[in-house]
N, C-alpha and C positions, 0 to 999 in steps of 0.2 A: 408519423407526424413530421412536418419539413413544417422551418422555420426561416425567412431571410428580410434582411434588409439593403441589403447591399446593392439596388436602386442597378443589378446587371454592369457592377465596378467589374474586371478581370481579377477573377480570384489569385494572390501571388503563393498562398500557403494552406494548405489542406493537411489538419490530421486528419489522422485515421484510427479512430479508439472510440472508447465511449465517454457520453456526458451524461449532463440530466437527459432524463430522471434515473439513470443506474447513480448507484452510488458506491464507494467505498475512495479508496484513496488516486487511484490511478484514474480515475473518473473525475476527480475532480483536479487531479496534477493536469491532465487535458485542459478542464476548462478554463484554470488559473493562466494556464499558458496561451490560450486562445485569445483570455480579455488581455493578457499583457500584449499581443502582436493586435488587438485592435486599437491599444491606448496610441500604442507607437504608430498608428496611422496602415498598420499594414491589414489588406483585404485577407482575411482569414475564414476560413469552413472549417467545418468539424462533420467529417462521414460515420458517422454511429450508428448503432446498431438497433435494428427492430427486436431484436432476438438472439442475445450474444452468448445463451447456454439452451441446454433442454429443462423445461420447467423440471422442478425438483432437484436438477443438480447443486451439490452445497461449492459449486464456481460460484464465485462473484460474491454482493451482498446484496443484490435486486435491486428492488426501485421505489425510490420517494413521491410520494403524489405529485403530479406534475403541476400544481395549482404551490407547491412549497418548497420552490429549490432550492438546494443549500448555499447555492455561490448564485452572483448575479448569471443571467443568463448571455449566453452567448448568441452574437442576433442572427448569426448564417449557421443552419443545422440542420443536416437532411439525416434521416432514421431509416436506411431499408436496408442496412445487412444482415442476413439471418445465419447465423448457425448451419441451419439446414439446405439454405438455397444457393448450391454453385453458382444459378443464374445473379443472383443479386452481388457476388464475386464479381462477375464479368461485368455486369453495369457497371461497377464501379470504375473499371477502364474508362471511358469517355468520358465522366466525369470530374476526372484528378488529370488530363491528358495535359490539359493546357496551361498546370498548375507551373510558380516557377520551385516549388516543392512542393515534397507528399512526404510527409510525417506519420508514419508509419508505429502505433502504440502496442509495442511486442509483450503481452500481457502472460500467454503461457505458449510453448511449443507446436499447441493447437492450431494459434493465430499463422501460424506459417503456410497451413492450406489454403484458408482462404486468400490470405497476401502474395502467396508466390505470383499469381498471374497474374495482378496488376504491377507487381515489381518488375516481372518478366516484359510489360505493355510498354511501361514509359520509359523512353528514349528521348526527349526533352527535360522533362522535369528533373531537379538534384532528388534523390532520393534518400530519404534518412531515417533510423530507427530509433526509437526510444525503448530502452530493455530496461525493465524493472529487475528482471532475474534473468543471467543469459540459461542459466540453466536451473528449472524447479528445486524445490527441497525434499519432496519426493519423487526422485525420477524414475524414469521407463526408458527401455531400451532405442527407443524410437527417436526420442527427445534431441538427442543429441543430433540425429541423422535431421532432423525436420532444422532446427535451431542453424544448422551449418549450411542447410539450403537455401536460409532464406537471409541469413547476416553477410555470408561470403557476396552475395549481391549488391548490397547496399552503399552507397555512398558515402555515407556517413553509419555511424553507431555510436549514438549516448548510454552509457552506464555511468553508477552513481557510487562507483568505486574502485580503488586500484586492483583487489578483489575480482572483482567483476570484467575488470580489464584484461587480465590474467587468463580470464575462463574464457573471454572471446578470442585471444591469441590463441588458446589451444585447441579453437575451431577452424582458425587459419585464417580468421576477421584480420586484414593489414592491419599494421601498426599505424601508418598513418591515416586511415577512417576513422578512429576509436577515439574518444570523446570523455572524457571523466568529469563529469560536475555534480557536486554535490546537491542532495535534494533540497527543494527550496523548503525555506519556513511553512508550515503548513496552515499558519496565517489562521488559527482555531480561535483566536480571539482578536477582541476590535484593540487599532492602532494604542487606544490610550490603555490597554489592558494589559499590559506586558509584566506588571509588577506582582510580586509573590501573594495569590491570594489570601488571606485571611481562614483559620483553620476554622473546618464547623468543629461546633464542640459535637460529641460525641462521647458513645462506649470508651472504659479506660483501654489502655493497651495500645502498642501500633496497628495503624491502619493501613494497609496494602492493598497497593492498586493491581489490577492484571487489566488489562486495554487492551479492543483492538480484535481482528478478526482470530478467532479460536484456533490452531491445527497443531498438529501434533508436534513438530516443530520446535514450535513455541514453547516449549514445556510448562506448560499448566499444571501437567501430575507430578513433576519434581517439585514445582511450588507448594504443590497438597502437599506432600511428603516431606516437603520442609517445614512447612507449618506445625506439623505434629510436632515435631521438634520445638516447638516457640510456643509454648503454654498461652501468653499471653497476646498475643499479636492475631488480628482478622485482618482478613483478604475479602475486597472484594471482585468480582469478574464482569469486566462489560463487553461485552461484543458478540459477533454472527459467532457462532457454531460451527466447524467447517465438519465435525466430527458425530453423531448422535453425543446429545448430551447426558444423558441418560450414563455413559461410561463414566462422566465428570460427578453424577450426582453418586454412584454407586461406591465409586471411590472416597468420596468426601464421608459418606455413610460407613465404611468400611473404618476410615479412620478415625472416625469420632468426631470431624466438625462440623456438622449439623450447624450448632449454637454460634461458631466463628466465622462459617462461610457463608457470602449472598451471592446467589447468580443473578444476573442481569444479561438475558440472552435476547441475540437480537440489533438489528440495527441503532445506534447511538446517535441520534439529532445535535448538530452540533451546537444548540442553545444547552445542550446537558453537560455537554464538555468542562465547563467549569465547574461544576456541581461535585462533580466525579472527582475535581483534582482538590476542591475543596474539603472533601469529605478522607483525604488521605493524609499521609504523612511520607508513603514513601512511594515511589514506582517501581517493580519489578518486572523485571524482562529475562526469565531464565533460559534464553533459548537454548536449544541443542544445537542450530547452524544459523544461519541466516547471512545478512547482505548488512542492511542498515535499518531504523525505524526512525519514522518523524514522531512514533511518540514520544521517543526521549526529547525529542525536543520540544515538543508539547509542554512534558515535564518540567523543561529549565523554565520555559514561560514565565511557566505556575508557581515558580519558586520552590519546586519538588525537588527531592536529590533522585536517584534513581539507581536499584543493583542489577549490573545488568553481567551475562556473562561472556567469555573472549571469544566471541565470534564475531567475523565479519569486521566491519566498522563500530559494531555498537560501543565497545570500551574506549575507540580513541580517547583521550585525553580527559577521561571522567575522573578518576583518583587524580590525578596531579592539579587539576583545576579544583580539586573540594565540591565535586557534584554529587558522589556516591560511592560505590565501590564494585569494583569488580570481582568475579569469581569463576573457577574453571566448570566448561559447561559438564552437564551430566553429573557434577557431585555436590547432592541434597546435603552431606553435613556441612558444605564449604558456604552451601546457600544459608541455610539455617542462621549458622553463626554469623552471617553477612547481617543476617535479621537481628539478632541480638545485641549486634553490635550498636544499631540503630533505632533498639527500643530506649 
């Protein structure tokens, strides 16, 4: 499905990623940044994808009915890259030729095959990347070789951390391409909603949040594992599965919280968003690695404190601003007691 308005203006700026109707967060950092280059008057497209995985792969979080998208829509939008079809690779050439950028949405290592040949076309256009992760969290040996094929090229490369900045220098990305800006507000709620929502009453005990797409990473089973530890204190879980859930249910069973634990598996609507933060008292984020998350920042919205552990960007300046506290990743009694602390 192609969508435009743009009455044949000279397109100045084309990403290249996905929108509506895929969803998750990268999908909508696209959109958000599409309407902001239309507000500013600049002619903007968005090349997205027919088919940005193979049905069944746990990539991505799929797609929202296109009759209910979650951010206004963006009015220039063509849909023909598939996964599968090198041919629809090469269309993309003529397309973005004339652009005075191609904005290039570096999602996983993958996205390198199909971009090399249009990175390799344009000889006009500035060309630029936006990398969410220069390098997965769980990598393959390939990863690194496809990543430095296709960043070393670029004319520009945004990451959204000094972290991040770091890993692209040791691909051989110049120092002067490389971009650090912090991810924007993720704008989950309306302008006047900013203020600490109001607790639902609820079950006694703390109530802990887990958000946000599931993988291993992220440590969910060090969360279970710390829970046992916290007699009183429920968790609950909202987000895609990247993993069979079934390991999540087996282990909660294993440990005895049946009674303390809800899952909520699946894509999260962002009318639910406040519900979620409403119904918590704290945010947890145990990762094992990672980069950064806008759900903490969700969290400060909400008026939530959040424990999150020392990886990546997530601890900046969380304990010394009174947001929450920090703990060293991979150890369930340090998380535990984080918990206790805050019952």
């Amino acid at each position: 499905m192609n969508h435009s308005s743009t009455g044949g203006a000279p397109i100045e700026i084309v990403i290249v990623g996905p929108t509506h109707p895929h969803t998750g967060g990268i999908s909508q950092h696209n959109t958000r940044l599409a309407l902001e280059l239309e507000r500013a008057g600049v002619a903007t497209r968005i090349e997205s994808w027919r088919a940005q995985y193979p049905k069944g792969s746990r990539n991505g979080l799929g797609e929202v009915p296109r009759d209910q998208p979650e951010l206004p829509l963006v009015s220039d939008v063509i849909e023909k890259l598939a996964w599968y079809s090198p041919l629809s690779w090469l269309a993309l050439i003529p397309r973005v030729r004339a652009a005075r950028r191609v904005v290039f949405t570096v999602v996983t290592p993958f996205h390198a095959v199909p971009y090399i040949l249009p990175v390799l076309a344009l000889r006009r256009a500035q060309r630029s990347a936006i990398v969410h992760n220069v390098m997965p969290h769980e990598r393959r040996a390939i990863d690194r070789i496809l990543m430095t094929l296709l960043l070393r090229r670029m004319g520009q490369v945004i990451v959204h951390s000094e972290q991040q900045r770091e890993l692209a220098l040791e691909l051989g990305v110049r120092p002067s391409v490389i971009a650090v800006t912090a991810l924007p507000d993720p704008g989950l709620v309306s302008e006047g909603g900013s203020a600490p929502l109001p607790r639902l009453q609820g079950a006694g005990g703390l109530s802990l949040l887990f958000f946000g797409m599931i993988r291993r990473y992220k440590g969910l089973d060090l969360l279970l594992e710390a829970l046992a530890l916290v007699p009183d204190a429920r968790l609950h879980v909202a987000g895609h599965f990247w993993e069979p859930v079934e390991q999540y249910t087996a282990q909660i069973e294993r440990l005895g919280l049946g009674d303390r634990v809800t899952l909520e598996p699946g894509y999260v609507a962002p009318d639910r968003i406040p519900g979620l933060f409403a119904g918590a008292d704290v945010l947890v984020l145990p990762y094992r690695s990672g980069t950064a998350s806008i759900v903490a920042e969700s969290a400060f919205r909400f008026g939530r404190p959040v424990i999150v552990t020392a990886v990546g960007t997530l601890a900046d300046g969380i304990e010394h601003a009174g947001l929450g506290r920090v703990v060293p990743p991979e150890d369930v009694p340090a998380l535990a007691a984080a918990i206790t602390a805050l019952s």
